[in-house]
C-alpha positions as CSV (number, residue, x, y, z in Angstrom):
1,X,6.7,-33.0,5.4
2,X,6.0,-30.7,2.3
3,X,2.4,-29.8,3.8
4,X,5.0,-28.7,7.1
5,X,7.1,-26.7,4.9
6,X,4.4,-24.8,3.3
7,X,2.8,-24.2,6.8
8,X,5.4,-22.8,8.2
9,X,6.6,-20.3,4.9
10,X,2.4,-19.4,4.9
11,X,3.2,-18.3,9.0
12,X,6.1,-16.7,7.9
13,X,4.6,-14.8,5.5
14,X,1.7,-13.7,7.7
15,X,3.8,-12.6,10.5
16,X,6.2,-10.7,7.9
17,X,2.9,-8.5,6.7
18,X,1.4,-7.9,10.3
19,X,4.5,-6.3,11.5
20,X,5.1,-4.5,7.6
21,X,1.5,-3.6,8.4
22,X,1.9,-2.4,12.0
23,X,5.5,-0.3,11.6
24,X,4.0,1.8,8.4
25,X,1.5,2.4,10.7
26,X,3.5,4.1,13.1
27,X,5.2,5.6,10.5
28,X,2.4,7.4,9.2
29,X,1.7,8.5,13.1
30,X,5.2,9.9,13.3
31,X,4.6,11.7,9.8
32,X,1.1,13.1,10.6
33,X,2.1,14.6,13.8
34,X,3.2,17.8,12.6
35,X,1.5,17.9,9.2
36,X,-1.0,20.1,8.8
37,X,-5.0,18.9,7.1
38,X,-3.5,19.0,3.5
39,X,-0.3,17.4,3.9
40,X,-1.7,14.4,6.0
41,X,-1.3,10.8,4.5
42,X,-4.7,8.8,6.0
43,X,-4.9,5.6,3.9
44,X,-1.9,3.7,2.2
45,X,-2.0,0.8,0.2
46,X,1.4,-1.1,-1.2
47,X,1.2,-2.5,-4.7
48,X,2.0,-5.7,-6.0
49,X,4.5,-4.5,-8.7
50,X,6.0,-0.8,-9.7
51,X,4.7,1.7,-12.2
52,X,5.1,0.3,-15.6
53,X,6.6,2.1,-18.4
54,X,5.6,0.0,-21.4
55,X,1.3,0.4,-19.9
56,X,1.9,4.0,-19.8
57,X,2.3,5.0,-16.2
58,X,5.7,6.6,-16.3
59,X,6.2,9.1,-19.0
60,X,9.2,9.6,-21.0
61,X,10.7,12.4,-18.4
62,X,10.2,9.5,-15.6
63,X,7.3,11.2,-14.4
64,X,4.2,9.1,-13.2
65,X,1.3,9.9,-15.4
66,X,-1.3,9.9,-13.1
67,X,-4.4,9.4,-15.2
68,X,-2.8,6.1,-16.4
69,X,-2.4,5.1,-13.2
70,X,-5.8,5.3,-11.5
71,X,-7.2,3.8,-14.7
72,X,-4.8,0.7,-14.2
73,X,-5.0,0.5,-11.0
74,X,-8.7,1.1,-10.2
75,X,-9.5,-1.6,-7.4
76,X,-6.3,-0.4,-5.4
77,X,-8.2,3.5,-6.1
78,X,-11.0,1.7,-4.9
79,X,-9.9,0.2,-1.5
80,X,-8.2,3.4,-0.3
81,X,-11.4,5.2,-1.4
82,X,-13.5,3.3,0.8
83,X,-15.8,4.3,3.4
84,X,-14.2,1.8,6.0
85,X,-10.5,1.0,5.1
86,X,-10.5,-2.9,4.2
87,X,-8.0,-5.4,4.2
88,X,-4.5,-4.3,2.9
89,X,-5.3,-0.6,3.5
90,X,-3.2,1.0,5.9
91,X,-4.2,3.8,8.5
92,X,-2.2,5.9,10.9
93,X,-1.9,3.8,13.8
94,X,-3.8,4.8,16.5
């Protein structure tokens, strides 16, 4: 029965972040349609938890500070960075 249960949240799950996955997607179309070259989004990845103040990616003035954040967060720089957009990187759908 437990092996059931967890079968069914793991399906849940899956089917929760294809269609997460699929509507930012669209999303990103919709918003890319009129941008021009500069203000296009091509590659989006969502993190697992929010900028943290107490590592030093949010300043005092609420700001994100940048270099802390790309030193913290250098696999997620890495997948978006890419040649070919892996798993968990999200494109403009097509």
């Amino acid at each position: 029965m437990c092996r059931l249960l967890l079968w069914h949240r793991y399906r849940q799950v899956r089917r929760r972040y294809y269609y997460q996955h699929r509507h930012l997607a669209a999303c990103l179309k919709r918003l890319n349609a009129d941008a021009g070259s500069a203000a296009r989004i091509e590659r989006l990845v969502l993190l697992d938890a929010p900028p943290d103040l107490d590592a030093g990616e949010i300043t005092d003035k609420g700001y994100i500070n940048q270099r802390a954040v790309l030193d913290r967060r250098d696999d997620a720089v890495q997948r978006l960075l890419a040649t070919a957009p892996g798993p968990g990187v999200i494109t403009p759908a097509t």
